[in-house]
ZAPAFI-438072 format. One line per 5 residues: number of its first residue (from 1); their letters; for each residue x, y, z of N, C-alpha, C. Coordinates in nm, 4 decimals. Layout:
BEGIN
NUM) A) X Y Z X Y Z X Y Z; ...
END
This chain:
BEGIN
1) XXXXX) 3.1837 18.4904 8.9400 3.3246 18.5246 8.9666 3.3869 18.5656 8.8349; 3.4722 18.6540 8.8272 3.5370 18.7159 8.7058 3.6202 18.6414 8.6735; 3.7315 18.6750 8.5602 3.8376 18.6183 8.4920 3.9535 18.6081 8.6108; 3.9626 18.7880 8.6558 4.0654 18.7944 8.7187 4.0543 18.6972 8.8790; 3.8997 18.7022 8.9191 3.9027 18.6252 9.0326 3.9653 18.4566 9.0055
6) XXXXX) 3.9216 18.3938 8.8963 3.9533 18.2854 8.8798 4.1383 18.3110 8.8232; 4.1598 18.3670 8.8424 4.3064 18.3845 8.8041 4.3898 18.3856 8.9535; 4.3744 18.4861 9.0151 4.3580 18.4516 9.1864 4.3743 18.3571 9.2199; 4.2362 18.2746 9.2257 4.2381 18.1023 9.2518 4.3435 18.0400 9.2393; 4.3956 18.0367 9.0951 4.4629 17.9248 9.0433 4.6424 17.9806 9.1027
11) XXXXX) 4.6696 18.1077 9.1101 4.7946 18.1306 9.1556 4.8227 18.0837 9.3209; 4.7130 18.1059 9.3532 4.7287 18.0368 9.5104 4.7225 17.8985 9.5416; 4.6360 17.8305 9.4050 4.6595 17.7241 9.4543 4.8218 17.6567 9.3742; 4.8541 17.7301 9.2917 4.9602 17.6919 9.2443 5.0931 17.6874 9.3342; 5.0584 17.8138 9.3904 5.1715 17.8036 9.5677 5.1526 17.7350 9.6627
16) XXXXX) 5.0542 17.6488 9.6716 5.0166 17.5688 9.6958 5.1118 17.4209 9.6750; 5.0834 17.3943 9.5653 5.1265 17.2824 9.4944 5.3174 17.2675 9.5194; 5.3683 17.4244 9.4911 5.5030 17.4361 9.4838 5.5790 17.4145 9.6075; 5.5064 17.3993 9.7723 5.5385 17.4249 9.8893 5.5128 17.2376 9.9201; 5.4493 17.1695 9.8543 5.4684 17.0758 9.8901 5.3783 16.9496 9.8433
21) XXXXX) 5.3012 16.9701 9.7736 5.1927 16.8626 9.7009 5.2713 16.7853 9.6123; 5.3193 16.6749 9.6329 5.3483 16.6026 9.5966 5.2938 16.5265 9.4370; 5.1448 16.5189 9.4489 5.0335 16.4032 9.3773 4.9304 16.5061 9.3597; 4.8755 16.5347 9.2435 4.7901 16.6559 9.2205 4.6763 16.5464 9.1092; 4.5588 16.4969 9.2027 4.4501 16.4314 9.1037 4.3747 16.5396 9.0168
26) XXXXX) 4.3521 16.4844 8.8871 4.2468 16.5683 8.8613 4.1322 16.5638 8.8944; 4.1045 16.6982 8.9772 3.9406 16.7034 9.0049 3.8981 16.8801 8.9979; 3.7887 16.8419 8.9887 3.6835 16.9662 8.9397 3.6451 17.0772 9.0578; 3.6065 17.1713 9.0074 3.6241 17.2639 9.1536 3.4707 17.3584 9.0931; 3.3745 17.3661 9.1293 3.2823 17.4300 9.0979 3.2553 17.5914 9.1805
31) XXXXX) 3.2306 17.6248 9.0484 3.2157 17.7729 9.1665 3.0427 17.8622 9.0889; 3.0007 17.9090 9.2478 2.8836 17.9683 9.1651 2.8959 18.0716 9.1090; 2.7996 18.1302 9.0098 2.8378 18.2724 9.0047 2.7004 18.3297 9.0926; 2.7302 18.3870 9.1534 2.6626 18.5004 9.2290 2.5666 18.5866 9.2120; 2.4841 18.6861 9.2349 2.4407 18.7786 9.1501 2.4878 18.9010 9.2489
36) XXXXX) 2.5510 19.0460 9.2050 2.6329 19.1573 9.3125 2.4617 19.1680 9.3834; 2.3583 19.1708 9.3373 2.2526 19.2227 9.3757 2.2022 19.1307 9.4548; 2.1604 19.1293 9.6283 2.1481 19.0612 9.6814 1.9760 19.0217 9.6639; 1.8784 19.0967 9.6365 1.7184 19.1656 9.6606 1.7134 19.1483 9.4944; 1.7158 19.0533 9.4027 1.6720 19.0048 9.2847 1.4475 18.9753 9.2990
41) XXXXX) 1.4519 19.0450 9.2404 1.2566 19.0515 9.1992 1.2371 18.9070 9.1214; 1.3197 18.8659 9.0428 1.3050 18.7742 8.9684 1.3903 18.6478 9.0393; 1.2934 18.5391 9.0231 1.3572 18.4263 9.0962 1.4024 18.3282 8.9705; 1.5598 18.3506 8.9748 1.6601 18.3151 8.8621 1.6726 18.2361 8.9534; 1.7552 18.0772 8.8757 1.8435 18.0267 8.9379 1.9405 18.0522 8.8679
46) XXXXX) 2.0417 18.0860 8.9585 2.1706 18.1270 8.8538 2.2347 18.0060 8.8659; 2.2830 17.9993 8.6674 2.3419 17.8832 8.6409 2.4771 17.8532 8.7354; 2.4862 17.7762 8.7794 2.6670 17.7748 8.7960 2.7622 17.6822 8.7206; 2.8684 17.7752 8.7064 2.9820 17.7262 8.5979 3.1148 17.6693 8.6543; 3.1342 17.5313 8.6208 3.2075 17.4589 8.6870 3.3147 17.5111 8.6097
51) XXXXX) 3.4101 17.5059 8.6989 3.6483 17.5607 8.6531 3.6571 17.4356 8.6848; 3.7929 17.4308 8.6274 3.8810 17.2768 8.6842 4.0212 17.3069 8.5978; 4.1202 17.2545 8.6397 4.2688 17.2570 8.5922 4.2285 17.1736 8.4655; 4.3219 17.2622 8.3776 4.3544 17.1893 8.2930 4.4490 17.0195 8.2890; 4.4634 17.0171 8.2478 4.5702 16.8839 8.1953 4.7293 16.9435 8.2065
56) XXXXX) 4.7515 17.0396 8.1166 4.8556 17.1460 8.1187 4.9002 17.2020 8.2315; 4.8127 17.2485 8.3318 4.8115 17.3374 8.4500 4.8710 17.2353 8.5168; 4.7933 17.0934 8.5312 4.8602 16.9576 8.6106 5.0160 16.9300 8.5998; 5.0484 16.8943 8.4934 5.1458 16.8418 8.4495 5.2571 16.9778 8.4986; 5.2516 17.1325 8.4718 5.3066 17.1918 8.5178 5.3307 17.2080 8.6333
61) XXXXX) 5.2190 17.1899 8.7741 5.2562 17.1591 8.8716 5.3247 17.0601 8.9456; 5.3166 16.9087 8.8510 5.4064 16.8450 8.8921 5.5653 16.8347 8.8185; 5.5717 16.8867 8.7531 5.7267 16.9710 8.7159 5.7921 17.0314 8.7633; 5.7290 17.1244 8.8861 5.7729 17.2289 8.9479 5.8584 17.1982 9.0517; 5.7376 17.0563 9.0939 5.7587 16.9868 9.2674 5.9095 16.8937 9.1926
66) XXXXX) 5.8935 16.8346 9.1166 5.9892 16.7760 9.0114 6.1383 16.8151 9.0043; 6.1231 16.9300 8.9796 6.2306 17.0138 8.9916 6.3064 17.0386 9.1019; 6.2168 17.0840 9.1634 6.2652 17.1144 9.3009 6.3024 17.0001 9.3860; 6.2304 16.8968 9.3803 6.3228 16.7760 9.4359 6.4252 16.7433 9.3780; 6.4787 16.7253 9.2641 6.5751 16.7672 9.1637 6.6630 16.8473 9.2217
71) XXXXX) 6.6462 16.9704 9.2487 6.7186 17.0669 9.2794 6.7749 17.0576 9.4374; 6.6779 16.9589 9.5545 6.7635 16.9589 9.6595 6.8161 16.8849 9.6483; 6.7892 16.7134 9.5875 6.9053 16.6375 9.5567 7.0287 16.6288 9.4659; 7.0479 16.7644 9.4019 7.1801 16.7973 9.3499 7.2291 16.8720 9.4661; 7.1337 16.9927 9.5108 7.2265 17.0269 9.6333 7.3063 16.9445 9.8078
76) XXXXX) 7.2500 16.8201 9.7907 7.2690 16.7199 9.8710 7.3735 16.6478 9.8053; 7.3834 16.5893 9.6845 7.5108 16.5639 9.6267 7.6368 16.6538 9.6136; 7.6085 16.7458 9.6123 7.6995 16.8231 9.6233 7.7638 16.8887 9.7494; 7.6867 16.8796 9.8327 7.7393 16.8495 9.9486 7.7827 16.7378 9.9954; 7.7557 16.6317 10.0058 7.8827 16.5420 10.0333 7.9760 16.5401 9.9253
81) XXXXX) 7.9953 16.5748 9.8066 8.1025 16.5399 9.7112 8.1929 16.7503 9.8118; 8.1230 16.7663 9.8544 8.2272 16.8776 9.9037 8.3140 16.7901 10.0639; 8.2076 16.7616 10.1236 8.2425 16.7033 10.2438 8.3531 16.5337 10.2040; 8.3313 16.5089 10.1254 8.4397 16.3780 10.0335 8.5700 16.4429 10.0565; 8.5608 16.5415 9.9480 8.6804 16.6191 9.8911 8.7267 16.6761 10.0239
86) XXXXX) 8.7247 16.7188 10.1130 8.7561 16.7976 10.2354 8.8026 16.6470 10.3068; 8.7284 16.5908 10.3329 8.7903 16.4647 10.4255 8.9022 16.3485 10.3698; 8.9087 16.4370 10.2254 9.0555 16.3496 10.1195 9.1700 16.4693 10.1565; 9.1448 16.5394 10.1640 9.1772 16.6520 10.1809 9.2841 16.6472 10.2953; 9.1928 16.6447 10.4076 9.2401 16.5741 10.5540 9.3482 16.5165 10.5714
91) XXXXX) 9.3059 16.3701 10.5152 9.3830 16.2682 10.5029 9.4838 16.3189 10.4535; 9.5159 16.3246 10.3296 9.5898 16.3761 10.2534 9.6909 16.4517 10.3599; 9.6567 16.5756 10.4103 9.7327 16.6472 10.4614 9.7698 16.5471 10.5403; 9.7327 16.4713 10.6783 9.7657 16.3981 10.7975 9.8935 16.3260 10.7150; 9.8806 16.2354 10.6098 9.9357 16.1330 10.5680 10.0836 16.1811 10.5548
96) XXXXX) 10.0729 16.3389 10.4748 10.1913 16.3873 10.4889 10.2868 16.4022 10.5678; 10.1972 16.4763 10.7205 10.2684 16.4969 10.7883 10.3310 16.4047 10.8646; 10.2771 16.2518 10.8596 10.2915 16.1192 10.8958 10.4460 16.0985 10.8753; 10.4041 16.1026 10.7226 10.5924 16.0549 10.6589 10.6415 16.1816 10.6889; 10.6439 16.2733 10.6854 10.7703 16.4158 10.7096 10.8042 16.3683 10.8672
101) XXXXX) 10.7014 16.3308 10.9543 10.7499 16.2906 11.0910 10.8453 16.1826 11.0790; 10.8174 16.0658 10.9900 10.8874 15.9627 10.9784 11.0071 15.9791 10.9509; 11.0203 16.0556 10.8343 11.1539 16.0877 10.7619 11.2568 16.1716 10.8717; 11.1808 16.2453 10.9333 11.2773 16.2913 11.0312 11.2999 16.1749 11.1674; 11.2317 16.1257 11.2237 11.3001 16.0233 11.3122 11.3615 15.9446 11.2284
106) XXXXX) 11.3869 15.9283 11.0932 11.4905 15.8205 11.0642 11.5926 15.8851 11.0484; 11.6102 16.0578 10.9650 11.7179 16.0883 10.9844 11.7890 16.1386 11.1416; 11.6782 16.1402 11.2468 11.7651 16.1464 11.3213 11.8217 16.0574 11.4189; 11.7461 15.9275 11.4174 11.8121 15.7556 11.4589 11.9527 15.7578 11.3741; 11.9529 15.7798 11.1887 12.0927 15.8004 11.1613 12.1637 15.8537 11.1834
111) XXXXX) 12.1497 15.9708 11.2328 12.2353 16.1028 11.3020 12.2992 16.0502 11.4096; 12.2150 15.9677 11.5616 12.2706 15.9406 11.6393 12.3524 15.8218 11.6072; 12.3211 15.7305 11.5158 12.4247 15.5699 11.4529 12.5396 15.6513 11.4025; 12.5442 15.7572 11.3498 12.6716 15.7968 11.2992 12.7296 15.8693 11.4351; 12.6604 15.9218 11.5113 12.7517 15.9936 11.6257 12.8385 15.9051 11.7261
116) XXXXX) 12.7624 15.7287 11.7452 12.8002 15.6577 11.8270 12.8856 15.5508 11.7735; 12.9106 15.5859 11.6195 13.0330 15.5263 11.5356 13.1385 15.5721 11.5660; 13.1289 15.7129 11.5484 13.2624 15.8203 11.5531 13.3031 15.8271 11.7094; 13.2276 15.7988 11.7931 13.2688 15.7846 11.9028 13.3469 15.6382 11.9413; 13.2790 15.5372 11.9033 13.3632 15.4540 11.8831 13.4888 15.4172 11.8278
121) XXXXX) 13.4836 15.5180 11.6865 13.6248 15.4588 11.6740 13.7140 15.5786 11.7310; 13.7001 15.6936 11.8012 13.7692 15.7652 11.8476 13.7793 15.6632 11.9980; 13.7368 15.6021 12.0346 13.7802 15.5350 12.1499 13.8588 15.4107 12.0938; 13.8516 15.3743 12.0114 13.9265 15.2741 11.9854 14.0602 15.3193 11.9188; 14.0657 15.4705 11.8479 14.2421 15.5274 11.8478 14.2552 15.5225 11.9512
126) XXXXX) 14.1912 15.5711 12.0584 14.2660 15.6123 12.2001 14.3206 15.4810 12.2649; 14.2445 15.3888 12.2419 14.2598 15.2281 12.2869 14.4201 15.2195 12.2238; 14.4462 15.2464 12.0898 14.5117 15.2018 11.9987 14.6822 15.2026 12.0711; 14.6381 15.3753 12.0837 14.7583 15.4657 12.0888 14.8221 15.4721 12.2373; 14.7321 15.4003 12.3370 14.7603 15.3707 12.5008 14.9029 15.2835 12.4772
131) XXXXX) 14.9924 15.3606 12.5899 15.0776 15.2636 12.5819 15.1034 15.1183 12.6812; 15.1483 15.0289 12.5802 15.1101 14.8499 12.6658 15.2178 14.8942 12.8141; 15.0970 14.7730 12.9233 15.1896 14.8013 13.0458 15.2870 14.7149 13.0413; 15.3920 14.7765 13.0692 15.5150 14.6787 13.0801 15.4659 14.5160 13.1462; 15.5345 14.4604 13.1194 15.5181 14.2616 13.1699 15.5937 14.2702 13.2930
136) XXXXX) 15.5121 14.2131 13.3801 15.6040 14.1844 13.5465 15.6669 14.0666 13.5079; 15.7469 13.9979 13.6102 15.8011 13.8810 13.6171 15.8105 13.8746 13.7860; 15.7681 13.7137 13.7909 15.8297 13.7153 14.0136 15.9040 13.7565 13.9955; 16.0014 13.7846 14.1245 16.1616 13.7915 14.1830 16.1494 13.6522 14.1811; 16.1910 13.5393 14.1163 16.2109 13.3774 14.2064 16.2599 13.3248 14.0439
141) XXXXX) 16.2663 13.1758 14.0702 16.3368 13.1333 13.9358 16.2157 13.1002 13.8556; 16.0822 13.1205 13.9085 15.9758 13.0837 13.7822 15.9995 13.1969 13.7174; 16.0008 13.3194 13.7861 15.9743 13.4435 13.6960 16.1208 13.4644 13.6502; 16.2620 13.3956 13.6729 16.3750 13.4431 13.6258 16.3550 13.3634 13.4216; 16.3094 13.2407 13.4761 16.3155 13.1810 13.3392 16.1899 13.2387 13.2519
146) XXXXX) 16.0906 13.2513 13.2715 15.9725 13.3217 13.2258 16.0086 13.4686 13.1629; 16.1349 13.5474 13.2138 16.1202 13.6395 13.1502 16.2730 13.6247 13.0316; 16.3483 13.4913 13.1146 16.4626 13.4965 13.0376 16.3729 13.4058 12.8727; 16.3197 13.3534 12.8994 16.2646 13.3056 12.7411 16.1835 13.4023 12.6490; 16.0924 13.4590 12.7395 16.0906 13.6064 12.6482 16.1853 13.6675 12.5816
151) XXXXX) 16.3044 13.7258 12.6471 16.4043 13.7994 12.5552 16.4520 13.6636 12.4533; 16.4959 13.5402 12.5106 16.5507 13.4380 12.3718 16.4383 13.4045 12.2853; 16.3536 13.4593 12.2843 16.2467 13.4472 12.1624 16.2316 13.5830 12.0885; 16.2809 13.6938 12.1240 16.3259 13.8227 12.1005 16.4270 13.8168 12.0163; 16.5274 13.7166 12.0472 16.6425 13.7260 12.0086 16.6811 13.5785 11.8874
156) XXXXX) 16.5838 13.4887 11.8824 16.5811 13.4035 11.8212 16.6580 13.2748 11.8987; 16.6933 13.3178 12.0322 16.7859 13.2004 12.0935 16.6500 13.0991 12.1420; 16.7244 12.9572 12.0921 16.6354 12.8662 12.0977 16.6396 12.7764 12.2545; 16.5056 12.7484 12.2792 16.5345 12.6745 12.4952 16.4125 12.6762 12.5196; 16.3818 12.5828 12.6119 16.1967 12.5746 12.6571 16.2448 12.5758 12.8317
161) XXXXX) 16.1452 12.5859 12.8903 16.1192 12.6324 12.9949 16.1668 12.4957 13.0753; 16.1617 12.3802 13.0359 16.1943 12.2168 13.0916 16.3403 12.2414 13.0767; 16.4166 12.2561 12.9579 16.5595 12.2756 12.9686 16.6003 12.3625 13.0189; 16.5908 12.5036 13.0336 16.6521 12.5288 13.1545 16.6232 12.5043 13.2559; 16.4828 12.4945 13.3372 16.4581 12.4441 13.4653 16.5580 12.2881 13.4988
166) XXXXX) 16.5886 12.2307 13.4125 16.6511 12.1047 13.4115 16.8460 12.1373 13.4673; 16.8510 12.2291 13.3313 17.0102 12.2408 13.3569 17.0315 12.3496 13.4981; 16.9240 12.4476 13.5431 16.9155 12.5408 13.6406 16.9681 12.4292 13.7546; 16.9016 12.3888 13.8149 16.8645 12.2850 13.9119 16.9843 12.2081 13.9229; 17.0786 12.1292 13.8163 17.1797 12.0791 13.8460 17.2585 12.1570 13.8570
171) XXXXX) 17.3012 12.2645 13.8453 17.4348 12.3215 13.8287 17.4271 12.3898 13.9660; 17.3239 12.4292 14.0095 17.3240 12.5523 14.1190 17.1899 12.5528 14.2271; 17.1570 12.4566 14.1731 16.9526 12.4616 14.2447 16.8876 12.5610 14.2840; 16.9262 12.6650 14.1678 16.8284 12.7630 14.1847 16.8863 12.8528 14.2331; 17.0190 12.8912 14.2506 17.0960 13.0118 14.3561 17.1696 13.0706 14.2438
176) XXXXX) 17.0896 13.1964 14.2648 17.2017 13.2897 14.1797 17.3582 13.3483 14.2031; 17.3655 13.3268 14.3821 17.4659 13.3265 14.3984 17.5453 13.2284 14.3942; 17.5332 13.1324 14.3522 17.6442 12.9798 14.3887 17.7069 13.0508 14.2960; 17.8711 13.0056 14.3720 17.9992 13.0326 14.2893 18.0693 12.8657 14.3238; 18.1767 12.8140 14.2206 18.2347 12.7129 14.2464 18.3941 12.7365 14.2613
181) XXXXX) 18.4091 12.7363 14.3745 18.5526 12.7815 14.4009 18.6867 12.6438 14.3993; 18.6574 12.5462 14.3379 18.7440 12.4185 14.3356 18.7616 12.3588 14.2191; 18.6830 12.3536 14.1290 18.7403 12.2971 13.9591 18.8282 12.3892 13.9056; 18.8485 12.3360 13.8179 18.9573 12.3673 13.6710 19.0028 12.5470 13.6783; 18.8461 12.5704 13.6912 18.8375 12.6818 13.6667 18.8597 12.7439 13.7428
186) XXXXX) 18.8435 12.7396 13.8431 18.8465 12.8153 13.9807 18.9863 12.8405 13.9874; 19.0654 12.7114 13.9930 19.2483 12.6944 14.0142 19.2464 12.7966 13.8734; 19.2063 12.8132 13.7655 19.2358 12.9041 13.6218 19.2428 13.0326 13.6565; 19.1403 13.0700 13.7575 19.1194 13.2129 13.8237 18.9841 13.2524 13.7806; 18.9182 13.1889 13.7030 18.7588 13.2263 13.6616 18.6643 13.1307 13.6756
191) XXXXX) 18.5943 13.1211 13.8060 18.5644 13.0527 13.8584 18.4268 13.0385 13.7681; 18.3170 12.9552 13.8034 18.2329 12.9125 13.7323 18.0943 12.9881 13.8335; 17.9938 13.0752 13.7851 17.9119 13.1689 13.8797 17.7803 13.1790 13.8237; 17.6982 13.1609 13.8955 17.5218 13.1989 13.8934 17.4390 13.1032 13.8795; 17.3343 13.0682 13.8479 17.2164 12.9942 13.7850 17.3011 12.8627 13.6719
196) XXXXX) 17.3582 12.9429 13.6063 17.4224 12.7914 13.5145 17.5426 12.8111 13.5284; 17.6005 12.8555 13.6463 17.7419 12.8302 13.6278 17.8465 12.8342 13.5347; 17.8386 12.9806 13.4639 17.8887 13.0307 13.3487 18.0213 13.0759 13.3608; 18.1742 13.1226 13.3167 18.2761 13.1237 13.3833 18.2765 13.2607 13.2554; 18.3507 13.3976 13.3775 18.3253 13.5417 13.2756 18.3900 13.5372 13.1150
201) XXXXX) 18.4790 13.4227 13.0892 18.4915 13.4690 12.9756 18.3834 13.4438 12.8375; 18.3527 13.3430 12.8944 18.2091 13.2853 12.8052 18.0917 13.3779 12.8426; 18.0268 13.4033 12.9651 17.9580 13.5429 12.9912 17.9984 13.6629 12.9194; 18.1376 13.7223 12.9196 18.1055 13.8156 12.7776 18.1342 13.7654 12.6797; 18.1780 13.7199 12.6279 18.1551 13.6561 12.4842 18.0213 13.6495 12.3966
206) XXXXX) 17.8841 13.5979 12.4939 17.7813 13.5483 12.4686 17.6797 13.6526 12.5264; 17.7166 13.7669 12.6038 17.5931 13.8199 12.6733 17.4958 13.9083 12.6019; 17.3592 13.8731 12.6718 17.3024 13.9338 12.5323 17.2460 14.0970 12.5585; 17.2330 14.1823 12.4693 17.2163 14.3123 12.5026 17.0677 14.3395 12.5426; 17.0738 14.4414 12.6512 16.9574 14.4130 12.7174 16.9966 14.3905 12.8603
211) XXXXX) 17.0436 14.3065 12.8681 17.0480 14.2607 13.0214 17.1628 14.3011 13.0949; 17.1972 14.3381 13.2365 17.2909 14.3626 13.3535 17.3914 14.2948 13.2715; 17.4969 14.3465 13.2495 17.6134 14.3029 13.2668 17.7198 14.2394 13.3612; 17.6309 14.1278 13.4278 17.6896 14.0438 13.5753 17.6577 13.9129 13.5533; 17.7421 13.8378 13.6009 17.7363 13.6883 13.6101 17.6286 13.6837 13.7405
216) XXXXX) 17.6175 13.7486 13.7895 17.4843 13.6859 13.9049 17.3442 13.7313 13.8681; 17.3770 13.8589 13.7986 17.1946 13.8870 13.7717 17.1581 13.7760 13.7101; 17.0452 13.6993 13.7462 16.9574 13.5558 13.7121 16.9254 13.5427 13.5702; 16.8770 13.6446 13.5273 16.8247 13.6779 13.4030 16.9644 13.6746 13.2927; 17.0548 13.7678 13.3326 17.2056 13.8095 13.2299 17.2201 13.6077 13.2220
221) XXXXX) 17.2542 13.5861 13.3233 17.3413 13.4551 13.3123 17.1969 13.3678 13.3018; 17.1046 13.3271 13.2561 17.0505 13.2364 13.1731 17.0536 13.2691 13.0638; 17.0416 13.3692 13.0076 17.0274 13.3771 12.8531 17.1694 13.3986 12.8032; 17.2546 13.4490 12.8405 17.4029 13.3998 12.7947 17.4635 13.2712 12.7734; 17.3899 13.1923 12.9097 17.4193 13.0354 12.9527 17.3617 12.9946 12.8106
226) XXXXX) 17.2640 13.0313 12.7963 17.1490 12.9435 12.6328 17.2145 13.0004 12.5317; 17.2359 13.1156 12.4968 17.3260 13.1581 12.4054 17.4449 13.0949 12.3960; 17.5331 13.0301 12.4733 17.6639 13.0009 12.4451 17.6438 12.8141 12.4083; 17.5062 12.7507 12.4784 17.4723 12.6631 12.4450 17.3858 12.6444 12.3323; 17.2941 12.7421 12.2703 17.2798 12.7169 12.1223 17.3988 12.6929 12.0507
231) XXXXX) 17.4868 12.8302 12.0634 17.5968 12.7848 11.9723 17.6889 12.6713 11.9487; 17.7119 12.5779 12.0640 17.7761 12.5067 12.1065 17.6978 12.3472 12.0680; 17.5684 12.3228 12.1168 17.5026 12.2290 12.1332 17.3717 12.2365 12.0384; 17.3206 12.3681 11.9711 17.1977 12.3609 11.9171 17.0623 12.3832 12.0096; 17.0687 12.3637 12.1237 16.9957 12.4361 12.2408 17.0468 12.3887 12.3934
236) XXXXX) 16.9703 12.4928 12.4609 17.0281 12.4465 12.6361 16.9697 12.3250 12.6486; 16.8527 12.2676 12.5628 16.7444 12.1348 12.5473 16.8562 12.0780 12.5292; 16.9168 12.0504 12.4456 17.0377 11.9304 12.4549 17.1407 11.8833 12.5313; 17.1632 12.0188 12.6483 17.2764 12.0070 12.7616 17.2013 11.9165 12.8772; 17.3045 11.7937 12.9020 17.2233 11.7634 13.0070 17.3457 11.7039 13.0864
241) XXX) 17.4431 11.7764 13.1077 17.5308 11.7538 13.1606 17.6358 11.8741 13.1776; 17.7551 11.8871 13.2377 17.8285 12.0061 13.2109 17.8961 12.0135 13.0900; 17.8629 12.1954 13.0901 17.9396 12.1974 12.9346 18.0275 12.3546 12.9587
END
């Protein structure tokens, strides 16, 4: 076999080695040499000359395989350090959009706390600015004295609800019309008239503004009656007799 044949050899088996041989022993590879002439007259034995890899040739083939495992496990690292970075990546983005979602439902939970403030206190001017319903009172003498102590607490005239019910009751029992047509007064010409039996000149003297100008309206003639008896006595509480 020639130079170039043994050159042959060794490149194939070197592609060999590079496709996947892992472990390359050294061993010997004998080859005969031949003679081109098949019909030799002379009975040669032709020597044969053993090849074998060098040491060098070895070591280079396992460098190669070396490498190349080398070379897919950088390209394997580097693929997950791509697939890392992409799935930080991810996150990253998600996380964002997490809080931008957040930030907007909080500003708009505040949006609606401020809308249902302003509504509130616009209901509570309107509350403000309603005008109060007037105060009933019965027609009867609970509601005559009930509303006559309202105005003398209006007016600073002093009387509880026991003193006049007290002095009411004796003078007239409760009749706004009783008139007394037989005392002093009566023979005087101004007879004594209403709920406390007030006689007109002391009724205007004492009547308080606000009320009917009549000795029978219930209301005029109690709080005149207490008016002329603060002044007189310090309250209608102290009259407990005629005055």
């Amino acid at each position: 076999m020639s130079k170039k044949s043994h050159s042959r050899a060794l490149t194939k088996r070197h592609k060999v080695a590079l496709a996947g041989v892992a472990t390359l022993g050294a061993a010997a590879l004998a080859f005969s040499a031949v003679p081109s002439n098949a019909e030799t007259t002379t009975s040669e034995a032709a020597s044969s000359a053993k090849v074998a890899y060098s040491s060098e040739q070895l070591k280079g083939l396992q460098s190669d395989v070396t490498e190349q495992l080398a070379d897919t496990s950088l390209q394997t690292q580097a693929a997950k350090a791509a697939a890392a970075k992409k799935a930080a990546a991810k996150a990253a983005s998600e996380a964002a959009a997490k809080k931008k979602a957040a930030a907007a439902a909080a500003e708009k939970k505040a949006e609606a706390e401020r809308k249902a403030k302003e509504a509130a206190s616009r209901s509570a001017k309107r509350v403000a600015v309603q005008p109060v319903a007037a105060k009933t009172y019965a027609n009867n003498l609970d509601g005559w004295i009930k509303e006559s102590l309202d105005i003398m607490k209006s007016k600073g005239i002093p009387g509880t609800y026991n003193g006049l019910y007290r002095n009411i009751m004796r003078e007239s029992s409760g009749n706004p019309n009783a008139i007394n047509n037989w005392d002093i007064n009566a023979i005087n010409g101004t007879p004594s008239i209403g709920l406390l039996q007030i006689i007109k000149p002391t009724f205007d003297a004492y009547h308080v503004s606000g009320t009917p100008f009549s000795q029978y309206d219930p209301v005029a003639n109690i709080v005149a009656s207490a008016n002329y008896a603060a002044d007189k006595y310090g309250s209608i509480d102290n009259v407990n007799g005629a005055y």
